[in-house]
C-alpha positions as CSV (number, residue, x, y, z in Angstrom):
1,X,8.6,125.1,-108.1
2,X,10.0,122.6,-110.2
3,X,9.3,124.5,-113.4
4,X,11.1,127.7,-111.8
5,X,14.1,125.0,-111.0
6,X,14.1,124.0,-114.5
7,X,14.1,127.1,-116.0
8,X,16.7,129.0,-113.7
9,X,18.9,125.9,-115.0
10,X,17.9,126.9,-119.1
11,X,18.6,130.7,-118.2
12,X,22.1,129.9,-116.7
13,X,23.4,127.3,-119.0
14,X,23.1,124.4,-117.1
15,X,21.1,121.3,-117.6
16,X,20.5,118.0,-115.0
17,X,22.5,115.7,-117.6
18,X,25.4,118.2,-117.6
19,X,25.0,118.6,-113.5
20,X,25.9,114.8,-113.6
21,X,28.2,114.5,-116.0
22,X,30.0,117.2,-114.0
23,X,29.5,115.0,-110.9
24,X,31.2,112.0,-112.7
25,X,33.9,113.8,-113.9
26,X,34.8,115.0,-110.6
27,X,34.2,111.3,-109.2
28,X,36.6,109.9,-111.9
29,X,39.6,107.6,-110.9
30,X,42.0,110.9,-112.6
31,X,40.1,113.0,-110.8
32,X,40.3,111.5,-107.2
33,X,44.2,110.5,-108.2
34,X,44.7,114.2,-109.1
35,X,43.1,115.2,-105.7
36,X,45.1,112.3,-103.7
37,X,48.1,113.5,-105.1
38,X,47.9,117.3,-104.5
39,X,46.4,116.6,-100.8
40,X,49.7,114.6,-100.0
41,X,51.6,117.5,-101.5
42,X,50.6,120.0,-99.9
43,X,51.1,117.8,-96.6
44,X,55.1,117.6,-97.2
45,X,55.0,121.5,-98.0
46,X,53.4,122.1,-95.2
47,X,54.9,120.2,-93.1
48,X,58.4,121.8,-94.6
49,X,57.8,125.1,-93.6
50,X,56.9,124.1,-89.9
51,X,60.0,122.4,-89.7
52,X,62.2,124.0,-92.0
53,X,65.1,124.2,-89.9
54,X,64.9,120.3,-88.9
55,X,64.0,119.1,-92.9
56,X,67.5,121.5,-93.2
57,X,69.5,119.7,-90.7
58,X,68.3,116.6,-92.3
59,X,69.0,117.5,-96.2
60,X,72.5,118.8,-95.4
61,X,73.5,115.4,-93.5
62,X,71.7,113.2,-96.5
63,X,73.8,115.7,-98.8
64,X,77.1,115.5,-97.1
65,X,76.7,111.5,-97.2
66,X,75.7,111.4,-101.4
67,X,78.9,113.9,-101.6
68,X,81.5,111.6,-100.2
69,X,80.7,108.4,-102.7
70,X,80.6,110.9,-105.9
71,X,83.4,112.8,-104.8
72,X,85.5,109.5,-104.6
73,X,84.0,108.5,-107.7
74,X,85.5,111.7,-109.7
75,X,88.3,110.8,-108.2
76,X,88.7,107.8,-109.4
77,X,87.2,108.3,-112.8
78,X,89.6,111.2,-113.3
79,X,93.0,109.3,-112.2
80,X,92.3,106.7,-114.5
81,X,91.6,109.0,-117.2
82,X,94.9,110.9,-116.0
83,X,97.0,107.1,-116.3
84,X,95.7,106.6,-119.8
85,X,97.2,109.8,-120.9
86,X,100.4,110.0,-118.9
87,X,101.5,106.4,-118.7
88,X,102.7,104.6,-121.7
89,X,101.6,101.5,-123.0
90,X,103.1,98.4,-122.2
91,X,104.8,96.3,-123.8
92,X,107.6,93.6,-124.1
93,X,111.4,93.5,-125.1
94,X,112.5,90.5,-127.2
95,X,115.8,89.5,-127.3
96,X,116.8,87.9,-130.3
97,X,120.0,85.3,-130.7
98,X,122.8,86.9,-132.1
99,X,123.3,84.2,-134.7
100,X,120.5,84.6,-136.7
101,X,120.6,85.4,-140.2
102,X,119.2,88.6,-141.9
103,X,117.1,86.1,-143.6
104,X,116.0,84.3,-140.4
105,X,115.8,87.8,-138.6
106,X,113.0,89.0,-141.1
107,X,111.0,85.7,-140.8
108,X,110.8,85.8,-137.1
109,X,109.6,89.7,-137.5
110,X,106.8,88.4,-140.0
111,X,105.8,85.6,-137.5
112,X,105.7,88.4,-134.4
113,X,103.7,90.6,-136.7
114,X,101.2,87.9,-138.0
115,X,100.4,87.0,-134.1
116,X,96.7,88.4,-133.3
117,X,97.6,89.7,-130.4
118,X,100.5,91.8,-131.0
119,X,99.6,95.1,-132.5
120,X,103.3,96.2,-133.6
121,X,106.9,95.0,-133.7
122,X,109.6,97.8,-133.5
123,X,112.8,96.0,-134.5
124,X,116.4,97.4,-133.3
125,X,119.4,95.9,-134.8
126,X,122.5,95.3,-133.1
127,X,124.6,98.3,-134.1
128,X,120.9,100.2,-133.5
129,X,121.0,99.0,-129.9
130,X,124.3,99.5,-129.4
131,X,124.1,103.6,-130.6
132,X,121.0,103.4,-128.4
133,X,122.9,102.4,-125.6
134,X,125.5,104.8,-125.8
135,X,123.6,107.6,-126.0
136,X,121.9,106.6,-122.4
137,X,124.7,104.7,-120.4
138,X,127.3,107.4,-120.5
139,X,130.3,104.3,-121.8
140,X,129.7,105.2,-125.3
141,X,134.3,105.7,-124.8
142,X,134.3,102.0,-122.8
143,X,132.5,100.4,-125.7
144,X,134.4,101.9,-128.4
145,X,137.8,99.8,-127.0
146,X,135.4,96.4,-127.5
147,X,136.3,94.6,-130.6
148,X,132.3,93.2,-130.7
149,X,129.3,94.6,-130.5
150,X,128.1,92.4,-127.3
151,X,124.8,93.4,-127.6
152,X,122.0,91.5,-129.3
153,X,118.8,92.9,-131.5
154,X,115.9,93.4,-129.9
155,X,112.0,93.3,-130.8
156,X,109.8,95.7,-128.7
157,X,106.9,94.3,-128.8
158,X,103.3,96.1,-128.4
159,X,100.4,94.3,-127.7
160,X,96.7,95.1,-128.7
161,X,94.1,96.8,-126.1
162,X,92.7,93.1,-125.1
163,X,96.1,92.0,-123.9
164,X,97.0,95.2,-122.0
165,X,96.0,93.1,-118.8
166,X,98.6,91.7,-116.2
167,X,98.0,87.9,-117.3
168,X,97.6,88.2,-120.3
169,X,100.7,90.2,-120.8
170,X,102.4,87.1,-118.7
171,X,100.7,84.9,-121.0
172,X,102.1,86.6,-124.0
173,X,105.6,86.6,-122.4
174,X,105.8,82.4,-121.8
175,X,104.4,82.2,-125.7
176,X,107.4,84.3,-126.8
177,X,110.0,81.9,-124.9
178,X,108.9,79.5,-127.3
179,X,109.8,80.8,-130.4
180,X,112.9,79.7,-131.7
181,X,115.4,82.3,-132.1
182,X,114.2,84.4,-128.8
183,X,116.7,84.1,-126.2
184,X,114.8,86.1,-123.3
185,X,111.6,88.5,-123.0
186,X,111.3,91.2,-120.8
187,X,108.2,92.6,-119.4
188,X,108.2,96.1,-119.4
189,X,104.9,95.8,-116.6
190,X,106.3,97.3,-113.3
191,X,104.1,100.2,-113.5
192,X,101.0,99.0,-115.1
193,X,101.3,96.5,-112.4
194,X,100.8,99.0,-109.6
195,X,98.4,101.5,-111.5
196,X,96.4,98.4,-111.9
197,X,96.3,97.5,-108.0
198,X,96.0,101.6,-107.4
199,X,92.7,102.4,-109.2
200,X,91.9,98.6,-108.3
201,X,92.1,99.7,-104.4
202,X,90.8,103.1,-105.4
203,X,87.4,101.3,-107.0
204,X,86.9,99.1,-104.2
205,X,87.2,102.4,-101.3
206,X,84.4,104.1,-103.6
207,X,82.1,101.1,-103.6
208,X,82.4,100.3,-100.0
209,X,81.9,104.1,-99.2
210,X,78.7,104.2,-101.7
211,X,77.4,101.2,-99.4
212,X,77.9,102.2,-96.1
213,X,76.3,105.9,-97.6
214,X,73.4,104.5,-98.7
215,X,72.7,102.5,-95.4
216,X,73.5,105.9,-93.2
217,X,70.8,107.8,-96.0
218,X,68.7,105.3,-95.6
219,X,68.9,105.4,-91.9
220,X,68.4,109.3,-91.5
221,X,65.2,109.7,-93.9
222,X,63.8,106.5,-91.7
223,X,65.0,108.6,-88.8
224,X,62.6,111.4,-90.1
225,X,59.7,110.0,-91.0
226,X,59.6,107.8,-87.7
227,X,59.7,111.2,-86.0
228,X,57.1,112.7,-88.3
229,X,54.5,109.7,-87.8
230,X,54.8,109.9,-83.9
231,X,54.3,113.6,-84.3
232,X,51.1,113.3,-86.3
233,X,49.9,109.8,-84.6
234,X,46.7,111.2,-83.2
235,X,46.2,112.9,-86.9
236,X,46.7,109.3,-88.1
237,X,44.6,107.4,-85.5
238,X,41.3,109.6,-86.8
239,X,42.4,109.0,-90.6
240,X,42.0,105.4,-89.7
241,X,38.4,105.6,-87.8
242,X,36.8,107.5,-90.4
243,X,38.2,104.6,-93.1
244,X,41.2,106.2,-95.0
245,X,42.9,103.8,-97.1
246,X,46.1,102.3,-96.1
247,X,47.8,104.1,-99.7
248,X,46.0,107.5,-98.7
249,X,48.1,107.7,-95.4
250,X,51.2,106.7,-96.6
251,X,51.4,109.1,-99.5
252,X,52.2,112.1,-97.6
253,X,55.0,110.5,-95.8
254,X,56.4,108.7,-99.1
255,X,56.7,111.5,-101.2
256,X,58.1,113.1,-98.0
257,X,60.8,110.6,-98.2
258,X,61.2,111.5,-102.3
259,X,61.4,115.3,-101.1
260,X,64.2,115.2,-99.0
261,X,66.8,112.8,-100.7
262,X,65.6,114.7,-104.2
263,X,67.0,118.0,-103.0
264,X,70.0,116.1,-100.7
265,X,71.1,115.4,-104.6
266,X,70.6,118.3,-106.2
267,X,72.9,119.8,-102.8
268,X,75.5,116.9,-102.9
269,X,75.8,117.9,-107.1
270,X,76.8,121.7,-105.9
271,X,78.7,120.8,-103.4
272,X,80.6,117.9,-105.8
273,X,80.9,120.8,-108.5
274,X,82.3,123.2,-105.8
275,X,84.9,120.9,-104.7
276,X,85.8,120.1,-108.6
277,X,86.3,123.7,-108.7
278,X,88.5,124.3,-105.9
279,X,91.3,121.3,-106.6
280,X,91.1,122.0,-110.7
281,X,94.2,124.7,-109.9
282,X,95.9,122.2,-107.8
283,X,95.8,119.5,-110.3
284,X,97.0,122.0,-113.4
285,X,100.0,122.6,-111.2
286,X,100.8,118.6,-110.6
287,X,99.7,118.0,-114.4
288,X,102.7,121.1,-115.5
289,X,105.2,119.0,-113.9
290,X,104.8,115.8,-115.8
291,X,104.6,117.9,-119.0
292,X,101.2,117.4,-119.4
293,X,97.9,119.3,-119.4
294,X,95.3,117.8,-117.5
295,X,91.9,119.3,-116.1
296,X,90.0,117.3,-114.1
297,X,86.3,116.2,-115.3
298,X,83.1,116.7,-113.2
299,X,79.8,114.7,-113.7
300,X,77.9,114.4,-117.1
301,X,74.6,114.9,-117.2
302,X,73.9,111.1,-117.3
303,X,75.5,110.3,-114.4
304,X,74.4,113.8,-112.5
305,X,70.8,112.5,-113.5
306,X,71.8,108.7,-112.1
307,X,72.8,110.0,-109.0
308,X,70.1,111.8,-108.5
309,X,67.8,109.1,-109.1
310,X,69.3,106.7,-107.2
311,X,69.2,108.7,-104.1
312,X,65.4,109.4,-105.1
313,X,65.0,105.3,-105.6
314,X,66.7,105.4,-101.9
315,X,64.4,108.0,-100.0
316,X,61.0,106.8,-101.5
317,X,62.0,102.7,-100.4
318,X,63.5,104.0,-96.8
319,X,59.7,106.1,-96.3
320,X,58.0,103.0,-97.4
321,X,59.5,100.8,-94.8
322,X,59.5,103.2,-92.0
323,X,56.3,104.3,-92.9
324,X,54.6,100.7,-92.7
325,X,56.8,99.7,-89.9
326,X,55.4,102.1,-87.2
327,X,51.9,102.4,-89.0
328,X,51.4,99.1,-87.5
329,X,52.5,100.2,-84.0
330,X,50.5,103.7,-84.1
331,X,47.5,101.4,-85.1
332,X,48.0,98.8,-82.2
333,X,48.2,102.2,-80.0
């Protein structure tokens, strides 16, 4: 018998060292991992097309909730983008002292221009103010019945990138007092005052959306899988008799978890695009009337990729939680 065994093995191929390494290979930590993973799988699938229209409900509210934040982040990322280009840069008016010399005048320019924070000095001399004037006030005919030109030369001064901030610019303005031959500085900041507290307050609305999304995603996928473990809690109670690891029955519900808030971002990306879509004609219009063409930016790839990490980070932590939260309590029952 044992001969006939042996030799049925030759005539097919097979050997008893290459029945065992077969048995090893299949017994392999890859093997068993590979087999793990495809089990849990095919659990979430499965589960997914039992309960399509709940894991639908579910995804949409997780989508709608990741939309909001990115939506408010475009916003934001394209207003400031839309300040840069439509706002000018600020900058400071001195007022020089009508005594000074040509000689002194140039000497104070070269002293402006040296300063390391100052990128450039436009100098206007008196009779340069005074045709600048007239073209703007409408009394070019008053001022022509003055004997003097009452109005002194002036300095706009433009500062570098780093000092484009609201004290710094204030710091830059009390330095200026100090020079001799400056009789006043004015700051030109009014507006970059209030685009500063605008995006400022705009920022701050995203981030505190972002958080209170994140906790109301976080709650909704716990929602689920604490309704999914009570559903299968008989299912689990027999995993646990017959000595399934811990990690074996919390995979299914974990990737579960990964499932849902993966394709809540891919949703929350189409419906982000959609809505950059639908107010890119309305924006063209509001651009046209400040002379300006402007179209408004959707998400890079980097940041579409981040987003949809994040919210992957997000599911898989809130399944984990969950999971071993009311693993305990199905065990105890």
């Amino acid at each position: 018998m044992f001969n006939f065994n042996r030799n049925k093995n030759r005539q097919q191929g097979h050997s008893p060292n290459s029945n065992k390494l077969h048995m090893t290979d299949d017994n392999s930590f890859f093997a068993r991992w590979q087999r793990q993973i495809s089990y849990a799988w095919r659990n979430v699938l499965n589960d997914f097309l039992q309960h399509t229209l709940a894991y639908l409900l579910t995804i949409i509210v997780i989508a709608i909730s990741i939309t909001l934040p990115t939506i408010g982040y475009l916003l934001w990322k394209n207003a400031s983008e839309a300040a840069h280009q439509w706002s000018p840069s600020p900058n400071l008016t001195a007022y020089l002292n009508k005594n000074l010399t040509a000689e002194q005048t140039e000497q104070l320019l070269v002293k402006l221009r040296s300063d390391n924070e100052i990128e450039k000095v436009i100098y206007l001399s008196r009779e340069e103010t005074l045709d600048e004037f007239k073209s703007w006030s409408g009394f070019s005919r008053a001022l022509d019945l003055l004997n003097d030109n009452p109005l002194p030369a002036v300095a706009i001064i433009i500062p570098n990138d780093a000092t484009k901030q609201t004290d710094a610019l204030h710091t830059l303005q009390s330095q200026l007092l100090k020079i001799t031959g400056i009789d006043d500085v004015r700051l030109d900041d009014s507006w970059f005052t209030r685009l500063t507290a605008l995006t400022n307050m705009v920022k701050t609305l995203v981030w505190t959306v972002s958080i209170f999304m994140i906790i109301a995603v976080s709650l909704v996928i716990g929602n689920s899988i604490r309704l999914t473990i009570f559903a299968r809690r008989q299912t689990i109670a027999v995993m646990q008799l017959i000595g399934a690891t811990e990690g074996f029955i919390l995979r299914p519900f974990l990737y579960s978890g990964v499932f849902i808030s993966f394709i809540s971002a891919i949703l929350a990306l189409i419906l982000s695009e959609i809505f950059i879509l639908q107010i890119d004609s309305i924006i063209l219009k509001v651009s046209s009337v400040f002379g300006t063409v402007f179209t408004i930016r959707g998400l890079a790839w980097d940041e579409s990729l981040l987003i949809i990490f994040l919210a992957t980070i997000i599911g898989w932590l809130s399944a984990l939680v969950t999971t071993k939260k009311y693993l305990k309590i199905v065990r105890i029952a």
